[in-house]
N, C-alpha and C positions, 0 to 999 in steps of 0.2 A: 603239339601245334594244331590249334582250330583250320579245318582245310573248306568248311562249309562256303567259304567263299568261289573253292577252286571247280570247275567242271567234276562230274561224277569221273568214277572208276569208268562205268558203263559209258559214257561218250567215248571213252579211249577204246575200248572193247569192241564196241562199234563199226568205228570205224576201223580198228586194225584188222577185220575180222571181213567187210565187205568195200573198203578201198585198198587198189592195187601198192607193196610198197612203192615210195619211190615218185609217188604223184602230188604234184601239188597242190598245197593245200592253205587257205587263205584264211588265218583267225584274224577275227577285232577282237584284241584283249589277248593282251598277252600277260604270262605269267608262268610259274615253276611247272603247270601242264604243259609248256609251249618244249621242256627240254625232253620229254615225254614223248611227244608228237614229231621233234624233230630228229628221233632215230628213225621212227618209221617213211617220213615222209620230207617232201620237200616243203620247207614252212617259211610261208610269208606273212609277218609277225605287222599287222598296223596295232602302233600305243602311241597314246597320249600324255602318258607320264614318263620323263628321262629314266626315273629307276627303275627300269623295267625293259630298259632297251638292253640290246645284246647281252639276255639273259642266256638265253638258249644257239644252240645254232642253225638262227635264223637269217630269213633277209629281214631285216626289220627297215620298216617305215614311220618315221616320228610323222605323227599327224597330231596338232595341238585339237582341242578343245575349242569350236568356235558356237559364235550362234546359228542355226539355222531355222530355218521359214518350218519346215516340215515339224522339225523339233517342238517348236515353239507354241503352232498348231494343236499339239496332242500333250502342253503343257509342260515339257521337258525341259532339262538347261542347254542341250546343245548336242553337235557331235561334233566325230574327228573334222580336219578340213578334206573338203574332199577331195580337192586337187592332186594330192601325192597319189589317194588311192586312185582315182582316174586312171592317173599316167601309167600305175602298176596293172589295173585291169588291161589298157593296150597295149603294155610290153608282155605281158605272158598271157596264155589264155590257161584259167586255170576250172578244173573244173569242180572243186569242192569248198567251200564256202564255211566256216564255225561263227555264230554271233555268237560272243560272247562278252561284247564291251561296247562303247564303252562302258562301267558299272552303273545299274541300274539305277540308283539315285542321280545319272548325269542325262540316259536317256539311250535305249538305241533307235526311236523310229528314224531318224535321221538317214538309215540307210536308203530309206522310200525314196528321198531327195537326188539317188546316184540312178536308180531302176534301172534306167535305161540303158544304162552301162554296163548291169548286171546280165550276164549268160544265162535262159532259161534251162539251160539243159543241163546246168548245174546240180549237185546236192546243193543240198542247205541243212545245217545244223544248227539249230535255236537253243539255247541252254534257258532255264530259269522261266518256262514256259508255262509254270506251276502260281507265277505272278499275273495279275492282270496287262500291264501294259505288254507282258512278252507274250500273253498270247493272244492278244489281239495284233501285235506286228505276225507274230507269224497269219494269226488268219488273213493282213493285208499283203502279206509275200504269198500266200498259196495260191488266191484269189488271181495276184498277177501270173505263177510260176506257172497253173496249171497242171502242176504233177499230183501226185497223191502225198498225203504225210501221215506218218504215225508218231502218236505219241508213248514216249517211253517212261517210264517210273524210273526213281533209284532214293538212296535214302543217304539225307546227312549225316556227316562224322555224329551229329546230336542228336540221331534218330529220325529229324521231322524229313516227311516227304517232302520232294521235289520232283521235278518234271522237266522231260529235253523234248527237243521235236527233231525230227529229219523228213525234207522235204525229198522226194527222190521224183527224177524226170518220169514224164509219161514216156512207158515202152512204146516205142514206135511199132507199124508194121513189121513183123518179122523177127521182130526181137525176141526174147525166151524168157 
């Protein structure tokens, strides 16, 4: 089975390695990684396609595919609707973040369109940041988030490089 589609080994490693179990954690794009993620951690699954829903044990939120202005802007076909996800960022306050969807030939700047709904103090996890349009959205998330980010390497089932990012908050005073 071709997995070049699916998040690296190393985003899982990642995160199992410096987020607490047990905390929640918010992918766009869900998929056979999401049943992965959802031993370790509390997972709130938004997809835009039915077969893909309660794959995992998740919360999952169906958010169709619409158009949006921001999308549109940087050439894209659209993103989720973002109504549901709204309602999910003010019913939990979560604080780790995975882009990962929706698939790259649909578009993720659209998330720019919620910003302000987004938690600065969040992680942020960019997958496919190895592509042009993914890492120019991250450089428009970092720009806003203010934290630092590193990029990580890892290598397709097919050998070719790829590329994730993580956004982590600025240490405040006192922090370590």
């Amino acid at each position: 089975m071709n997995t070049d589609w699916m998040m690296p080994d190393e985003i899982f490693s990642w995160l199992e390695e410096n987020v607490e179990q047990g905390t929640i954690v918010l992918e766009l794009g869900s998929g056979h990684g999401s049943m992965r993620l959802a031993e370790q951690f509390e997972l709130v699954s938004i997809e835009h396609n039915p077969e893909w829903l309660n794959l995992a044990d998740s919360k999952y939120v169906h958010a169709e595919i619409q158009e949006n202005a921001v999308s549109a802007k940087y050439n894209q076909q659209g993103w989720y609707n973002p109504e549901p996800i709204i309602q999910t960022l003010k019913d939990m306050q979560i604080p780790v973040f995975i882009i990962d969807g929706p698939p790259g030939d649909i578009g993720r700047h659209g998330i720019l369109s919620i910003i302000d709904e987004l938690p600065k103090n969040a992680i942020f996890v960019i997958d496919d940041v190895h592509r042009d349009d993914e890492f120019d959205l991250l450089q428009k998330l970092l720009e806003w988030h203010g934290g630092k980010s590193v990029i990580h390497s890892a290598v397709y089932e097919s050998g070719k490089e790829r590329k994730w990012a993580v956004i982590l908050p600025e240490q405040e005073e006192g922090d370590s």
